[in-house]
N, C-alpha and C positions, 0 to 999 in steps of 0.2 A: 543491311549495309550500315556499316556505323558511320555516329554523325562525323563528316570530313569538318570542319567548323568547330567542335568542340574544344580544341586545345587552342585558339582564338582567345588571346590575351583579351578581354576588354579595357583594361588600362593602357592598352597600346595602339587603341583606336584612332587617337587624336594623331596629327601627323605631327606635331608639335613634340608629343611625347614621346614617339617613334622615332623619331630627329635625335630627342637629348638620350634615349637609350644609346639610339646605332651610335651615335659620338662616345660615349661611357665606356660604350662594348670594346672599343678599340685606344680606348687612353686611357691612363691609374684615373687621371680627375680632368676636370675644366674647371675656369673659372665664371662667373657670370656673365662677364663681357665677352669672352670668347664663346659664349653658347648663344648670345643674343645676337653676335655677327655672323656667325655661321648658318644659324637660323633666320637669321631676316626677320624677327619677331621684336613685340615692345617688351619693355620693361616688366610691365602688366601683366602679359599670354607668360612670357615666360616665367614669373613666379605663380601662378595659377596653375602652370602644368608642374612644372617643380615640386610642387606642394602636395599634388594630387599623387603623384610618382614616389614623396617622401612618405605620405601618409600609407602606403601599401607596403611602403619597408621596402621598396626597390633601389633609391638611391640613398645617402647619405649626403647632407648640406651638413657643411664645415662653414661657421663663421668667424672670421678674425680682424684683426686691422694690422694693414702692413704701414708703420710711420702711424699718420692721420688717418689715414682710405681704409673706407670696411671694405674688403676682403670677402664674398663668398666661394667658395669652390663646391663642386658636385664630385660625386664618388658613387660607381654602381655597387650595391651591395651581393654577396654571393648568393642573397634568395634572387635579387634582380636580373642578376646575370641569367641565374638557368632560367626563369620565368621567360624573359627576351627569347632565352635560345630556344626555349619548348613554341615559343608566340612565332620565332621565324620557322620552324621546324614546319608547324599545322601550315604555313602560308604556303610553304615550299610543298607538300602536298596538294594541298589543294589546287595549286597549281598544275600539279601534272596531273591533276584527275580531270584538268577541264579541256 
């Protein structure tokens, strides 16, 4: 039997990061404060998972300044997107095998 668990994102472990994916999957971008109120998270969690999510090459962080205000925004990249969709893919199996 092959392993049901192997196509198991481990970048997608944290629910954190699983949060700023599923929001990506379904908008062009967000911005930082609309990812930390949606999430419920601090400042802190949410650049630590960001970080960890950009370092994989899954999203893409834009920094700018609108006026005075820095400006980040998030963007899934198109390895991020299919990775997400192969990470929800293995869950949804694994699901109906239990």
């Amino acid at each position: 039997m092959k392993n049901i668990i192997q196509n198991i994102n481990k970048a997608f472990d944290h629910r954190i990061r699983l949060g700023i994916m599923s929001i990506l999957m379904v908008n062009e971008s967000a911005d930082f404060n609309t990812l930390k109120e949606l999430l419920g998270v601090t400042d802190g969690n949410l650049a630590s998972h960001s970080k960890a999510l950009e370092a994989e090459n899954y999203i893409l962080v834009e920094k700018q300044f609108i006026g005075r205000k820095p400006n980040t925004r998030y963007k899934a990249t198109p390895e991020g997107r299919k990775a997400f969709q192969e990470h929800i893919e293995a869950l949804e199996k694994l699901i109906s095998k239990t």
